[in-house]
C-alpha positions as CSV (number, residue, x, y, z in Angstrom):
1,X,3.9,9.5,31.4
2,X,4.5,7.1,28.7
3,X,3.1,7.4,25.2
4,X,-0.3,6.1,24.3
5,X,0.6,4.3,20.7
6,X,-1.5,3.8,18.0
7,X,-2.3,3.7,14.5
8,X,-3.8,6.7,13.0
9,X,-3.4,7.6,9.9
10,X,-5.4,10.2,7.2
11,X,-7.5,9.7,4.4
12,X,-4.8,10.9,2.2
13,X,-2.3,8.5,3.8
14,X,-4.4,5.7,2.6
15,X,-5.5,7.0,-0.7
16,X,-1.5,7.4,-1.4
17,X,-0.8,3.8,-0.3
18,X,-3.5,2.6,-2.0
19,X,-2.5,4.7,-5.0
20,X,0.9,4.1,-5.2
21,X,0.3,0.2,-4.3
22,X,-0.9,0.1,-8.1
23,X,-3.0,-2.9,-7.3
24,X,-1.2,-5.1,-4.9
25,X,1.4,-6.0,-2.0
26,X,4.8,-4.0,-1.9
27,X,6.6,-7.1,-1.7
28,X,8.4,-7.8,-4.5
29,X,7.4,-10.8,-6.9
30,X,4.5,-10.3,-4.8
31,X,1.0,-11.1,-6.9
32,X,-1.3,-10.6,-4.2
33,X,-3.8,-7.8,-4.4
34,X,-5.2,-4.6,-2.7
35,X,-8.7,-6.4,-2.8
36,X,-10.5,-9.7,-3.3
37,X,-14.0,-10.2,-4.0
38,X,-15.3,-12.6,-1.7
39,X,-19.3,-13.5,-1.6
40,X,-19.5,-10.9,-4.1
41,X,-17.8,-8.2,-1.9
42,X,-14.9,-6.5,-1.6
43,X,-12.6,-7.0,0.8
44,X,-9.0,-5.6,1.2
45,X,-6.9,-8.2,1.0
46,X,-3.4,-6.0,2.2
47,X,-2.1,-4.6,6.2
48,X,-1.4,-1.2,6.7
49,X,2.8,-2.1,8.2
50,X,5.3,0.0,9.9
51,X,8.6,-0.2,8.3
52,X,9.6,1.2,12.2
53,X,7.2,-0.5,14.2
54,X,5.1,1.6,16.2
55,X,5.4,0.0,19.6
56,X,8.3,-0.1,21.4
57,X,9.7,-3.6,21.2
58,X,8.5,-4.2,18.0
59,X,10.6,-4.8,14.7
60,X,12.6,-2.2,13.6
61,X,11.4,0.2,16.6
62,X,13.3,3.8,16.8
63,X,13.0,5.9,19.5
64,X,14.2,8.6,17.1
65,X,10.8,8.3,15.9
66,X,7.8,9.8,17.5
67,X,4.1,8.8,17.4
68,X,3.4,11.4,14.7
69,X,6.8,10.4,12.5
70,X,6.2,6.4,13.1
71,X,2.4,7.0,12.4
72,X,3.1,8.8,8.7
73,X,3.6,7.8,5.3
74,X,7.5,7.6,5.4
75,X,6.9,5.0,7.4
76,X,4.2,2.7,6.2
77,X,4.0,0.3,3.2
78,X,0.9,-2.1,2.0
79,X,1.8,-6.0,2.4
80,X,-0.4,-9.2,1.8
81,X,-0.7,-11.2,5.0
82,X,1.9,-13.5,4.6
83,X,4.6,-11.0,4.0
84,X,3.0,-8.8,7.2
85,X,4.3,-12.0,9.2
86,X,7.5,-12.3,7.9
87,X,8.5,-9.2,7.9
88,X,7.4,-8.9,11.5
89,X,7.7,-12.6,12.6
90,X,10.4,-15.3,14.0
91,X,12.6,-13.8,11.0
92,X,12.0,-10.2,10.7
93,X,15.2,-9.0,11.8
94,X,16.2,-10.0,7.9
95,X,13.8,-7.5,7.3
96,X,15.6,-4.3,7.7
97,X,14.8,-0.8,7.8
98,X,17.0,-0.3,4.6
99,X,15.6,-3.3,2.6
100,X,11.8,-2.3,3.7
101,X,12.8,1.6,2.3
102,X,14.1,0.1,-0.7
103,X,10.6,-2.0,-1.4
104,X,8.4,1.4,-0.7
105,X,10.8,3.6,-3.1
106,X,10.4,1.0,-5.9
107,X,7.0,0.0,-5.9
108,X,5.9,3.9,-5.0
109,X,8.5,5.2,-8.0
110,X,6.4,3.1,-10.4
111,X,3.4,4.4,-9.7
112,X,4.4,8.0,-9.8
113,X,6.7,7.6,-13.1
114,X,3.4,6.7,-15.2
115,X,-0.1,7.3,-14.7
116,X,-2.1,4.1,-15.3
117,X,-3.6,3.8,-18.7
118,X,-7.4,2.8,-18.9
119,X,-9.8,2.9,-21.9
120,X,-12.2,5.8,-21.3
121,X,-15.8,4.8,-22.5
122,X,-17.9,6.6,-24.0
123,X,-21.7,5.4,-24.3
124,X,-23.6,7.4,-26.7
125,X,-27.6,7.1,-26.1
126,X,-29.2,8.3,-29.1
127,X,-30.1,5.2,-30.7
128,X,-27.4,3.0,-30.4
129,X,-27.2,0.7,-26.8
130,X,-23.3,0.4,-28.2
131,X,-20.7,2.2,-26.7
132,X,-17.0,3.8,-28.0
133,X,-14.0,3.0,-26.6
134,X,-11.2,5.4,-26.8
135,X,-8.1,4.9,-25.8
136,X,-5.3,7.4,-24.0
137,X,-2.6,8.4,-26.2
138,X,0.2,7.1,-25.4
């Protein structure tokens, strides 16, 4: 019986991609980002890809790889639209397995290197509608 394939993948799967995404596409020189407000909304703005596509025939497919393996987070990365095509389009076989790795392990290695530094504010309400900005140390 052949494999039934499809994506399905865990909460923490996508929190991690998102996480680790630190805004935007994996691409690199890539500005475009995890969301976009539209109509006042947001709306992701990035695809879920497979570096080793998840059906057979696909780019990059391994048979190495089952359902489980091709379905995790080793294998996934966030791109914008545009790079989703290319990277499985007319020209995806540029697009290798090696060079896809290389995109996740960068873009992922920044995020984990340095937590993102915000301004923490602090609103104080007795008296005073003005608010305290502190910023993390460095």
């Amino acid at each position: 019986m052949a494999e039934e394939t499809h994506r399905k993948y865990d909460n923490t799967t996508i929190a991690a991609l998102m996480t680790l995404a630190r805004g935007g596409c994996y691409a690199p020189r890539c500005g475009a980002p995890t969301v976009r407000i539209i109509d006042g909304k947001p709306v992701l703005n990035l695809d879920i890809a497979h570096i080793r596509a998840l059906k057979a025939g696909g780019k990059r497919y391994d048979p190495s790889w089952n359902l489980d393996k091709r379905n995790s987070f080793a294998n996934l990365l966030l791109l914008c639209n545009v790079h989703h095509k290319r990277v499985d389009g007319v020209d995806g076989e540029k697009y290798t397995v090696e060079i896809l790795e290389g995109w996740k392990r960068v873009r992922e290695a920044d995020g984990q290197d340095e937590p993102p530094r915000v301004k923490w504010r602090l609103d104080f309400m007795k008296g005073s509608s003005h608010g305290t900005t502190f910023p993390l140390p460095a």
